[in-house]
N, C-alpha and C positions, 0 to 999 in steps of 0.2 A: 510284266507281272511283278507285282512285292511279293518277298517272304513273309511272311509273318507269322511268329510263335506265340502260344498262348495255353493255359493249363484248361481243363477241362474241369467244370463247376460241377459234376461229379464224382469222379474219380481222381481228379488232379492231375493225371496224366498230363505231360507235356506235351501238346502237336501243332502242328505248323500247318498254316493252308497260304494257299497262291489267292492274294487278292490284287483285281483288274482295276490297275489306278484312274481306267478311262472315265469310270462311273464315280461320280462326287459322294455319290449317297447312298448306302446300300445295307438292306436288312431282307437275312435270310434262315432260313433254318437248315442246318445241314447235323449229321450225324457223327459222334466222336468214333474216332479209329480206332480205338481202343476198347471201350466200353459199352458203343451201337448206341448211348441216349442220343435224342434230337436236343442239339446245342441252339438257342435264336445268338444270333449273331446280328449286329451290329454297327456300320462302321460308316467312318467320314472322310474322306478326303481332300486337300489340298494341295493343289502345284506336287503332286504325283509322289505326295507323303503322307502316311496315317497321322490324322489330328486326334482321331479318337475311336477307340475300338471297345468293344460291351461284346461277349460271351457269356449269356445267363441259360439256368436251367428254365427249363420250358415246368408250369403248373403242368398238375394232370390228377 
């Protein structure tokens, strides 16, 4: 598992989630620890490295 830190789009709060490097490609929606909004998350993987990570507020 990776660490990975990242601020919250809205709140700003900083928090860290465990992303599974097994999976190359992954979009999901999970909720901040801080503030309970649904975070959509985003993310890529390469040879068992973040290439690119998105944290956006969900419309509503």
């Amino acid at each position: 598992m990776l660490e990975h830190f990242f601020q919250c789009p809205y709140c700003l709060a900083e928090i860290s989630m465990l992303v599974d490097p097994s999976i190359s490609s992954q979009k999901y929606i999970e909720d901040c620890e801080v503030c309970c909004n649904p975070i959509e998350v985003q993310i890529t993987i390469e040879e068992n490295e973040i290439v690119a990570f998105e944290a956006n507020s969900i419309e509503q």
